[in-house]
C-alpha positions as a LaTeX table, in Angstrom:
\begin{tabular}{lrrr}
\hline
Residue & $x$ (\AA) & $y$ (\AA) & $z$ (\AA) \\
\hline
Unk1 & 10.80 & $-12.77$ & 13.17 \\
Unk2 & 13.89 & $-12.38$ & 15.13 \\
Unk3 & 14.80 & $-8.53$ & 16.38 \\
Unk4 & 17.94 & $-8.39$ & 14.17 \\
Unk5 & 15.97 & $-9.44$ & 11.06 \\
Unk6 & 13.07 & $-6.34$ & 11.46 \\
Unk7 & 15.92 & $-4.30$ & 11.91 \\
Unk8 & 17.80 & $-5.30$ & 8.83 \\
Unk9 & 14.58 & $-4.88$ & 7.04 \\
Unk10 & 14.01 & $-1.90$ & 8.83 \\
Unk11 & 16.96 & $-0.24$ & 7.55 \\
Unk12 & 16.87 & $-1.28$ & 4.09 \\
Unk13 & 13.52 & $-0.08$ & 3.83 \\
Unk14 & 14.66 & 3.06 & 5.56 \\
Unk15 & 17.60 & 3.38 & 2.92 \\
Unk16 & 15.27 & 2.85 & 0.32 \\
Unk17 & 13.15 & 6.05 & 1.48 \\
Unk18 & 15.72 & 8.36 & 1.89 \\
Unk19 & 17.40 & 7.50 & $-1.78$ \\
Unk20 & 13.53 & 7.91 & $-3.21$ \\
Unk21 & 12.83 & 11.23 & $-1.40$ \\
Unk22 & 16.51 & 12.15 & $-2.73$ \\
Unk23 & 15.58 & 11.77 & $-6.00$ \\
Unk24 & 12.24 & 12.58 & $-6.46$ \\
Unk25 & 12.81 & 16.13 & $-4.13$ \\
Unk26 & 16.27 & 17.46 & $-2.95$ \\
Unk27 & 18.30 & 17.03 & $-6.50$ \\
Unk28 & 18.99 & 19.55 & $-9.02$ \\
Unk29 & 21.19 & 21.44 & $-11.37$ \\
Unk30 & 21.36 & 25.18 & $-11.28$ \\
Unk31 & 22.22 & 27.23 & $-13.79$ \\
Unk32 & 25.98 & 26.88 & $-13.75$ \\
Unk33 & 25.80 & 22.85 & $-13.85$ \\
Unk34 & 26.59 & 22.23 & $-10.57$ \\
Unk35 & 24.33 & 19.49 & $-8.55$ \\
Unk36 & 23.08 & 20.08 & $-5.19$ \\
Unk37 & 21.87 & 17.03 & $-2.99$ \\
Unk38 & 20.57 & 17.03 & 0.42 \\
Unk39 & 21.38 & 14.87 & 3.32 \\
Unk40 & 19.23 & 12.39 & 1.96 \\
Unk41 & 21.54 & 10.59 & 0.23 \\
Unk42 & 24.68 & 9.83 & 2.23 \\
Unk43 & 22.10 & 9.00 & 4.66 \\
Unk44 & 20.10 & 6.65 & 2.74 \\
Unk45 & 23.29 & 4.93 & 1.29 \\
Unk46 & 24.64 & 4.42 & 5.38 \\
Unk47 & 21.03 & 3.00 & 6.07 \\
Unk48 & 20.97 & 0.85 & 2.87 \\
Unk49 & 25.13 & $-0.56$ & 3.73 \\
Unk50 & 23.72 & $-1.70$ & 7.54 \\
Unk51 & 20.98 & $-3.15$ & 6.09 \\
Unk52 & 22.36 & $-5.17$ & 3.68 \\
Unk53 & 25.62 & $-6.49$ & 6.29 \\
Unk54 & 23.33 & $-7.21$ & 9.06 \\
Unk55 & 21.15 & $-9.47$ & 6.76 \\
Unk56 & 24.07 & $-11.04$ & 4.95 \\
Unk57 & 25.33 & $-11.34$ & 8.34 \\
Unk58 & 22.47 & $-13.47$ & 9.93 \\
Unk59 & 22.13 & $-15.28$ & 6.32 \\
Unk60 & 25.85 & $-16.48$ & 7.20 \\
Unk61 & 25.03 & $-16.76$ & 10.58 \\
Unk62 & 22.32 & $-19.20$ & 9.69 \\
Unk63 & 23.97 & $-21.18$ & 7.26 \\
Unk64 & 26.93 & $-21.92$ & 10.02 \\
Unk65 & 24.46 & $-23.28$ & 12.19 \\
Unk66 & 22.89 & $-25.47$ & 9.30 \\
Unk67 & 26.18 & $-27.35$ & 8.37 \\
Unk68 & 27.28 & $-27.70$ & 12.54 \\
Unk69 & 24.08 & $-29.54$ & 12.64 \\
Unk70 & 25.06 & $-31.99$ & 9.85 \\
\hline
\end{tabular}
């Protein structure tokens, strides 16, 4: 497994933890209907965007090489 691809991984499994602890802890409603979030979830959306691009980007990255080698 090459370094970029754990890290892609890494992030999106990241992402996926912060947007589950987000959920399941940090979000309510008070009293006058107004929603309070943590930092959990702008982070876990910026982990889940870079991991996502940097494996679309090696997927693309991979498939370029494929069809040069044709």
């Amino acid at each position: 497994m090459t370094r970029s691809l754990f890290a892609g991984l890494a992030f999106l499994i990241i992402g996926i933890s912060c947007l589950f602890i987000e959920n399941i802890f940090y979000q309510y409603l008070d009293e006058d209907g107004v929603l309070h979030e943590s930092f959990f979830m702008p982070l876990g959306a910026l982990f889940l965007a870079l991991g996502v691009l940097m494996l679309c980007y090696l997927v693309v990255k991979k498939l370029i090489t494929l069809t040069k080698g044709r």
